[in-house]
C-alpha positions as CSV (number, residue, x, y, z in Angstrom):
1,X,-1.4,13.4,-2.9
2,X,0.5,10.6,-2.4
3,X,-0.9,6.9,-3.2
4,X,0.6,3.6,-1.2
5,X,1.3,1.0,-3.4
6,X,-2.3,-1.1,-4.5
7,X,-1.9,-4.5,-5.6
8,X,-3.4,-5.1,-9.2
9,X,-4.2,-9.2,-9.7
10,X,-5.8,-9.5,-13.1
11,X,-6.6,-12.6,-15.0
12,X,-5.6,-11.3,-18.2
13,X,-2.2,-9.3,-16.8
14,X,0.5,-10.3,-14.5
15,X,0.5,-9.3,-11.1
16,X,1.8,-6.0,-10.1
17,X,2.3,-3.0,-7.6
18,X,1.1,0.4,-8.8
19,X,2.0,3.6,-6.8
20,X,1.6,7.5,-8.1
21,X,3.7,10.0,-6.1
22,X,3.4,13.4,-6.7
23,X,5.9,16.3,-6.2
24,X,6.0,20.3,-5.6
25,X,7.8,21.0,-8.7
26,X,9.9,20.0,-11.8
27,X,13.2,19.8,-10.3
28,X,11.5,16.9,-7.3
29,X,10.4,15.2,-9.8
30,X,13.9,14.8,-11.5
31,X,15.6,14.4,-8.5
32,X,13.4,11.4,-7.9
33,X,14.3,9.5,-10.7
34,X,17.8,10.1,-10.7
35,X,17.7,8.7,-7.5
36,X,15.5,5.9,-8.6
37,X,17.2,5.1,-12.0
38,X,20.1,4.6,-9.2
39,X,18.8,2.3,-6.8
40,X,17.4,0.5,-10.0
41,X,20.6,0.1,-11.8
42,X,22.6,-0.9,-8.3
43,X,19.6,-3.6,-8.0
44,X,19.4,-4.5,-11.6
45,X,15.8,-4.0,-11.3
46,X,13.7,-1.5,-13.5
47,X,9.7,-0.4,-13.0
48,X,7.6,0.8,-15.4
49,X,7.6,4.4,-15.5
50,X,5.5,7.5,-16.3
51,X,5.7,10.7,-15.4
52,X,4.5,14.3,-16.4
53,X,6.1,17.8,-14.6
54,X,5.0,16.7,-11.4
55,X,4.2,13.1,-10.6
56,X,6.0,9.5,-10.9
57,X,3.5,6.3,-11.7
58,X,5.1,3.5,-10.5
59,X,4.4,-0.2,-11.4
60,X,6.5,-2.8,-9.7
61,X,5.7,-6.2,-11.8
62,X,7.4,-9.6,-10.5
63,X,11.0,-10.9,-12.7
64,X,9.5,-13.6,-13.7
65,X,6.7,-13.8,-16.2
66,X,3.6,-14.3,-14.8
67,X,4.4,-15.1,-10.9
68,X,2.1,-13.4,-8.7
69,X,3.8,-10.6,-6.3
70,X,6.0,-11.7,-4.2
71,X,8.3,-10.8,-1.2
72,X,11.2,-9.3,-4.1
73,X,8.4,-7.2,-4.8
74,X,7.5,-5.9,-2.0
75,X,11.2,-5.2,-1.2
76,X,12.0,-3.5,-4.4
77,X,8.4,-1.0,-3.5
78,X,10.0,-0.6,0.0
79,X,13.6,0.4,-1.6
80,X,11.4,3.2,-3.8
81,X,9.4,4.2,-1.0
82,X,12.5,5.0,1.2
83,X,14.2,7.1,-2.0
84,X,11.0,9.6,-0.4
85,X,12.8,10.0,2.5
86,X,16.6,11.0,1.2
């Protein structure tokens, strides 16, 4: 099952967005991130990635080093979120 995006504020990390999708199978899974190593390369933006067969984990951390999440952020999550849709 899908998660929506959960803020993560910690002390000892930057801020961040964290979001695990899951997919039916392999080839939705690889279809996803060619689509998202798209939007990220048009956006010059990149997430931290990790993924198995079926599932993406997402984290969306600010540009700048240690600023707290900000609208960008929330913008760049959106942009990922509507990749779900195509």
């Amino acid at each position: 099952m899908d998660q929506p995006w959960t803020p993560r504020p910690k002390p000892e990390q930057a801020d961040r967005l964290e979001r695990r999708i899951e997919f039916a199978d392999y080839q939705e899974t690889r279809d996803f991130l060619e689509r998202l190593n798209s939007l990220s390369e048009a956006q010059n933006r990149f997430a931290d990635l990790s993924f198995g067969r079926t599932y993406v984990n997402i984290t969306v951390r600010p540009t700048d080093d240690g600023a707290t999440i900000g609208d960008d952020d929330h913008r760049f999550a959106a942009a990922i979120d509507a990749l779900l849709q195509a």
